[in-house]
Structure formats: C-alpha cells, structure tokens
C-alpha positions in Angstrom: -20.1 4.7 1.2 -20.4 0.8 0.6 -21.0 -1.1 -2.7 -24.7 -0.4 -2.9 -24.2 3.4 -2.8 -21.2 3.5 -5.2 -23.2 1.7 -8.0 -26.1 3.9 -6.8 -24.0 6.9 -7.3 -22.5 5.8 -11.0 -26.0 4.8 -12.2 -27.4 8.6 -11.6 -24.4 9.5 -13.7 -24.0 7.0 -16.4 -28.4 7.7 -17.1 -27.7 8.1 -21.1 -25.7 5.2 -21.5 -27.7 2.1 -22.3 -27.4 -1.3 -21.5 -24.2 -0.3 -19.1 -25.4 -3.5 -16.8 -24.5 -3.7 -12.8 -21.8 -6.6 -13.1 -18.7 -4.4 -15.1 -19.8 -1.5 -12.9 -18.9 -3.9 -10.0 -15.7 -4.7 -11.5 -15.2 -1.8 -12.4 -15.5 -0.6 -8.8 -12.9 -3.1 -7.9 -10.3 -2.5 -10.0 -10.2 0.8 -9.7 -10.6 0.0 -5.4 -7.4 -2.1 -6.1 -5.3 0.5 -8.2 -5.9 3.0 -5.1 -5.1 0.8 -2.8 -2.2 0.0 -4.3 -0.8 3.5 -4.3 -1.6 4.6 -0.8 -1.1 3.0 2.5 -4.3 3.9 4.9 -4.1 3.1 8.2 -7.3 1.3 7.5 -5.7 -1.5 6.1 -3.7 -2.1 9.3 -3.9 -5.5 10.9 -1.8 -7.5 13.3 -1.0 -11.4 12.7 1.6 -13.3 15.3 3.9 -16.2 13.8 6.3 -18.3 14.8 9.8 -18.3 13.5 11.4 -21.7 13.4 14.6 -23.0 13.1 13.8 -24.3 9.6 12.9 -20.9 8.9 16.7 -19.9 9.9 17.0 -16.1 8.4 14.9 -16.0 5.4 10.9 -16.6 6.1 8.0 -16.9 3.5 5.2 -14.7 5.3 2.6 -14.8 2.3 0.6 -17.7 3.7 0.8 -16.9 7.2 0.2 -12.8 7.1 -3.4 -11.5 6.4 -3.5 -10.8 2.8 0.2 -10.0 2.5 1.3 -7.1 0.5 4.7 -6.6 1.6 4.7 -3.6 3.3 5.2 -3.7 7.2 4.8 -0.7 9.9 6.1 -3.0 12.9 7.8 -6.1 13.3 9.0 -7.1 16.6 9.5 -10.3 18.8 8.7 -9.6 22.4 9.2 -6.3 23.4 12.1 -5.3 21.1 11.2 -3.5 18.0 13.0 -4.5 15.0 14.7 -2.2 12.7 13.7 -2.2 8.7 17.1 -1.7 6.4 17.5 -2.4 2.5 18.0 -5.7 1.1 21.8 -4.8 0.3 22.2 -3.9 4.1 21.1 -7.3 5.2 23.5 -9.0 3.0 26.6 -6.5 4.2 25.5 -7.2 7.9 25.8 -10.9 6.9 29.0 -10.5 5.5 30.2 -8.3 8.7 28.7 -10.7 11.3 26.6 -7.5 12.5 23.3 -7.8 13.6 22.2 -5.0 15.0 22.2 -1.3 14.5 21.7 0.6 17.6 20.9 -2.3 19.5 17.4 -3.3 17.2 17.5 -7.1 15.0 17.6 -5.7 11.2 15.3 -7.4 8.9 13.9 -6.7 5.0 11.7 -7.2 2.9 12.5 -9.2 -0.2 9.2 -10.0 -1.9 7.1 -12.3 0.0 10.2 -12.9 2.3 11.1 -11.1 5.6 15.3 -11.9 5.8 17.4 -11.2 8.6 21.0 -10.7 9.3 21.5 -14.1 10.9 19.0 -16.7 12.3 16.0 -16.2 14.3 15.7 -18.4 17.2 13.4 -21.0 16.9 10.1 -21.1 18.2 10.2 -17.2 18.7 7.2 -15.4 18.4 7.2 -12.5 16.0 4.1 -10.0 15.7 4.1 -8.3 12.4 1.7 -4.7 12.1 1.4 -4.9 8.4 -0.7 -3.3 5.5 -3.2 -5.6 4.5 -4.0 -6.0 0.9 -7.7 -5.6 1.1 -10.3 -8.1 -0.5 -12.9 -6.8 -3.3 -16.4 -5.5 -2.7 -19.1 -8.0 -3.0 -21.7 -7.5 -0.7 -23.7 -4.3 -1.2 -23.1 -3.6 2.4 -19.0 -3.9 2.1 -17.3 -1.0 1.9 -13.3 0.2 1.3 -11.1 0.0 3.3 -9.8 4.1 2.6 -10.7 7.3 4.3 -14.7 7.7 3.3 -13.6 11.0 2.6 -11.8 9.7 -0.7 -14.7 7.3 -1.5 -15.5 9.2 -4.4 -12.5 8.9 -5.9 -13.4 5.2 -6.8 -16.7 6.5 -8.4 -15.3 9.0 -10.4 -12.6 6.6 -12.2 -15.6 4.3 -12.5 -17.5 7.2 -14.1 -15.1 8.4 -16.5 -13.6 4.8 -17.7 -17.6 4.1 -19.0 -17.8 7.5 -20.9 -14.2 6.8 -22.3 -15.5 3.1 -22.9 -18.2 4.0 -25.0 -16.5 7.4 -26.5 -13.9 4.2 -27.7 -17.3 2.1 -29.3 -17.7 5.1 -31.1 -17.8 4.6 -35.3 -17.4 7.8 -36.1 -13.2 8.6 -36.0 -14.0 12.1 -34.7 -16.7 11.3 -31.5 -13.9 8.9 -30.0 -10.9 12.0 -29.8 -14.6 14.2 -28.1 -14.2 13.7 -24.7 -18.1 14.5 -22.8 -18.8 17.1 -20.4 -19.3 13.9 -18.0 -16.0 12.4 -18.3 -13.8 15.7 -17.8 -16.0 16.3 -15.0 -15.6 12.9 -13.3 -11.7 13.0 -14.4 -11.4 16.7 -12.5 -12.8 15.4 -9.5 -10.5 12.5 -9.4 -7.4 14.3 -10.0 -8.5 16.3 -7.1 -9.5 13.5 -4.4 -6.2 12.1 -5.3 -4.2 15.7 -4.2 -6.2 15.5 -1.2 -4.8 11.9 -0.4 -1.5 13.0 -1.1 -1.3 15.8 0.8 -2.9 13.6 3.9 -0.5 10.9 3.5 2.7 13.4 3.2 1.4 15.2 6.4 0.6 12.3 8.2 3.5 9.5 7.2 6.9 11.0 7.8 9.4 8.5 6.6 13.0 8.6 8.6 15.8 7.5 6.6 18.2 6.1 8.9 22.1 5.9 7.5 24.4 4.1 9.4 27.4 6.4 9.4 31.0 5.2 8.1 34.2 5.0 10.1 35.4 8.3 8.4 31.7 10.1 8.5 31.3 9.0 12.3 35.4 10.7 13.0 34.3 13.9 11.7 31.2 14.2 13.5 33.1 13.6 16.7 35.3 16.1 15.6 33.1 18.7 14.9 30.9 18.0 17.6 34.2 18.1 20.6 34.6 22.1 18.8 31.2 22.8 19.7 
C-alpha cells in the first residue's frame, strides 16, 4: 500500500468529518509510520554501508553521518571476514580495563548512542561493513510506500483513523460527546491492537536474540567439573 492508497483508504472512513484536509492526514500518516518503526525492526529496513576506521577514530567512532539514516541498532558489523561480537557498554569498559579484546576469538564492540566503541583501537584505514537498521525517511510521494511487511500496512491507517475521530471527539463542546468514543474509532482501535499482535508474534518467531555470558573463573570450574562426571 503506498501513500496514495493510505490517504485513499482514511478518506472512505473519515466521510462525516468535514474539512479533515489531505496535509495532517499526511502527517498524520507519518507519525504514526515513525512510532511503528520505531518499535519494530523489519528486515525491510536493512541496508549495508562500508566505512573506514581511522586512526583518529582510535576505539570510539561517530557513525551518524557516515551510516544510512543511523538509528543505532546494528545486525552485523565486521571488518573483512571476521564477524564482530556485540557486548554491553559496561563490558567494553571491563575489557578495557582487562586488556581483553576478544571473546571467543571475535573484536567486541557497542553501541553507545551514535558511537560504535571497541575494546581497544581499530587499525587504521580498516574497512568495516556495518548491516544496520535504517531509520526510514517519511512518505511524500503518493507512490512511496513503508518500509514494513504490507501485511501490517493497515496498521498505520487505523491509528490514522482513530487519532481523527478522537481529534474531533476532543473539539467536542459538549463535556459528555468528548468521554463517547464512535463506533469508528473503537473499530479502527480493535484492528490496530490486533495488527500489532500479529507483528509481535512475527518478530518473536522470527528474531531469536542469544544472550551470550561470558562465564567467571568459578562458573567456568564447575562446569568443567560437572561436565568431567558426565
């Protein structure tokens, strides 16, 4: 569905309002595009972008301005053919401590806002690709269209939907027409709440998140122990 079809598709819904005019239904569009986009990583939004890590750069580099609409959240990061491994801020600054920078023979790195930091420094001049969620640019063109599933599409019209019923329910003078919520809105808001099961339950299926733990002296002794009993 692209831009011209969602405002299509809120106009053949919003047909008793009057003089609801195509500009906030745009924005509307696009705030509500953003706000979903926000909350869900879709494959969709995947690009690639190769930079060079210089010496200047030494272990902490600012990736906003040479990333693709940098959001901050990475699926790959690697220099070459070696993969490196994602760890918590905290982690990064123990390994610097410790002098330790790998863990199971990957370069750690984190995120840190609009920073990717590393244990120590990166050589210079080394190429690092980065597979990253983009942060994906508004709707303008009738022809442009989200970058989501078109499956959950409708998602975005429904929260259009119901924010202009609860917009003019709001105008309303009369104290007791703003708490009545219309047969349109709860219908829009049902359909919304369940697109947005539907994405949860595809992401949860699809993006299975490993939490790696680096085991301590005394955890890694009594796994050996328990595993030479075996």
């Amino acid at each position: 569905m692209n831009l011209g079809e969602m405002i299509d598709d809120v106009y053949s819904q919003l047909r008793s309002i009057e003089n609801f005019n195509q500009k906030p239904i745009i924005d509307i569009i696009n705030y509500w595009y953003k706000y979903l986009s926000s909350q869900f990583l879709f494959d969709e939004t995947l690009v690639t972008d190769t930079m060079i890590w210089s010496a200047s750069d030494t272990n902490k580099k600012d990736v906003s301005s040479v990333l693709t609409n940098w959001r901050g959240e990475p699926k790959f990061v690697k220099s070459g053919d070696k993969e490196w491994a994602r760890r918590t801020v905290l982690e990064i600054y123990k390994r610097r401590i410790d002098n330790d920078e790998y863990f199971d023979g990957m370069f750690c790195y984190a995120i840190q806002g609009i920073y990717i930091i590393t244990v120590s420094d990166v050589g210079d001049a080394t190429s690092v690709e980065v597979t990253h969620f983009k942060r994906p640019d508004a709707l303008s063109a009738y022809s442009d269209e989200p970058l989501m599933p078109e499956e959950f599409h409708s998602a975005i019209t429904d929260k259009v939907v119901s924010t202009a019923w609860s917009e003019v329910r709001a105008a309303d003078p009369r104290a007791w027409a703003r708490k009545q919520r219309t047969p349109e809105e709860q219908d829009a808001e049902r359909r919304f709440a369940d697109t947005w099961s539907k994405m949860m339950r595809r992401l949860n299926k699809e993006r299975q998140v490993i939490h790696v733990m680096e085991m301590s002296p005394v955890m890694k002794a009594v796994a050996d122990r328990q595993w030479s009993r075996r």
